[in-house]
C-alpha positions in Angstrom: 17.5 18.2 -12.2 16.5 15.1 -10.3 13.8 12.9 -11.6 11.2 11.3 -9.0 11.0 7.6 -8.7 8.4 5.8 -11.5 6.5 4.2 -8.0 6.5 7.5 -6.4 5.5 9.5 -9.4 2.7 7.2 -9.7 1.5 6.9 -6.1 1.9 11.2 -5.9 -0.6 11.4 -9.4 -2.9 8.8 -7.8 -3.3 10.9 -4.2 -3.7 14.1 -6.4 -6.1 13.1 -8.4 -8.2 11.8 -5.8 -8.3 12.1 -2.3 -11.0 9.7 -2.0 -8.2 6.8 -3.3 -7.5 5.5 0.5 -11.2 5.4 1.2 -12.2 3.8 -2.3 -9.4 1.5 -1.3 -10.8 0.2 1.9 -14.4 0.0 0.0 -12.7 -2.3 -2.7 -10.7 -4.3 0.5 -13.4 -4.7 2.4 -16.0 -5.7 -0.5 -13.6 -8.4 -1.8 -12.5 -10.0 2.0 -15.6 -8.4 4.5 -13.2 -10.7 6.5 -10.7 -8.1 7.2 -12.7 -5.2 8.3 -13.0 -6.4 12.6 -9.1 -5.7 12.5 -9.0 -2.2 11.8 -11.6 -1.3 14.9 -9.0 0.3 16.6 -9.0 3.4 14.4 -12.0 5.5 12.9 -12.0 5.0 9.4 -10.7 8.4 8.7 -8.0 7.8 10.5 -7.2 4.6 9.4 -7.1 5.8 5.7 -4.6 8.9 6.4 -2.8 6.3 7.8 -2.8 4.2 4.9 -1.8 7.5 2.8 1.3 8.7 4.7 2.5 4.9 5.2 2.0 3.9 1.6 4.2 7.3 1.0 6.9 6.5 3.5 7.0 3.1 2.0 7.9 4.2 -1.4 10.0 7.2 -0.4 12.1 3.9 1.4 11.7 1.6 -1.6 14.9 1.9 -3.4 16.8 1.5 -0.1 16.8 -2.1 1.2 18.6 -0.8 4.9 16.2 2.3 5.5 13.1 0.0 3.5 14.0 -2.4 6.3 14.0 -0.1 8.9 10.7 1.6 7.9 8.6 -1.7 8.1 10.0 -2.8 11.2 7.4 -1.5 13.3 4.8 -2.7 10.7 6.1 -5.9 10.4 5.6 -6.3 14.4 2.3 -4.9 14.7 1.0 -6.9 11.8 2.6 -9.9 12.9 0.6 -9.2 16.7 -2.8 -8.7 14.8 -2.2 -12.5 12.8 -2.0 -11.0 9.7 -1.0 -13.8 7.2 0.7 -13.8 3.5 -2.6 -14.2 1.6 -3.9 -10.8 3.8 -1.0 -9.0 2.0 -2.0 -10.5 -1.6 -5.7 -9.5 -1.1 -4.1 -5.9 -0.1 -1.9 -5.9 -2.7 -4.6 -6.3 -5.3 -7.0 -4.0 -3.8 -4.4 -1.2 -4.2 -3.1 -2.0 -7.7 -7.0 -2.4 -8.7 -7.6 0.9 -7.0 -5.1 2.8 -8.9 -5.8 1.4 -11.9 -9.2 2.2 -11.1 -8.3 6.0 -10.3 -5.7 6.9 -13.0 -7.8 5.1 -15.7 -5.7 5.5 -19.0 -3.0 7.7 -17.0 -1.3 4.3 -15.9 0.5 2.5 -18.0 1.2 -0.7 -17.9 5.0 -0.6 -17.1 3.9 1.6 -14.0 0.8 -1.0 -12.7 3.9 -3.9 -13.0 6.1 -1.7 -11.2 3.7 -1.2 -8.3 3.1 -5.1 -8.2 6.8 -5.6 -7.8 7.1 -3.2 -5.2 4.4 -4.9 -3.2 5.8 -8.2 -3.3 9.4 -6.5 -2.4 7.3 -5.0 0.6 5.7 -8.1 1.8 8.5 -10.6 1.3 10.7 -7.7 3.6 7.7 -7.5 6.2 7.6 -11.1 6.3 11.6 -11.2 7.0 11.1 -8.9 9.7 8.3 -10.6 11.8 
């Protein structure tokens, strides 16, 4: 019997529970830095927050495999890198998503898990940073 990653397990609970997380996420983003919203015009916002879903997914599937991690966030690294997103952008996402699934799971996350997820972000954007 294989167990599922503690990031993935999390991330799978959060998208069950609610599939209004990727939209409460952007509401949360975009309340905090209205900044950011003019770059994601190119999608509609339902769109944009599948996205967000299947990418975050990808990402964490990836996670525990520098080579295939690295190879995953290639494109994103590129495309992020043409749009000027900066280091800070990535902090500011980072906490909307920790903040949203704290938010969603409520008592259901523990603390271990909400550390692990803030690790994994800063593994994310320090390899997404490497790339571009």
């Amino acid at each position: 019997m294989t167990t599922r990653p503690p990031l993935r397990e999390l991330l799978e609970d959060v998208l069950a529970t609610s599939p209004q997380f990727p939209a409460r996420f952007y509401e949360r983003l975009f309340l905090s830095h209205p900044e950011l919203r003019p770059m994601f015009h190119r999608s509609s916002p339902d769109a944009q927050q599948k996205m967000f879903a299947q990418k975050l997914m990808m990402v964490v599937d990836a996670i525990e495999n520098p080579a295939l991690l690295r190879q995953e966030l290639g494109s994103v690294a590129t495309s992020h890198r043409d749009y000027g997103i900066t280091h800070e952008m990535y902090e500011w996402v980072g906490t909307a998503l920790h903040d949203t699934v704290a938010e969603t799971l409520g008592d259901r996350a523990t603390q271990a898990q909400l550390t692990g997820l803030v690790e994994a972000w800063k593994t994310l954007t320090r390899t997404v940073f490497e790339l571009s």
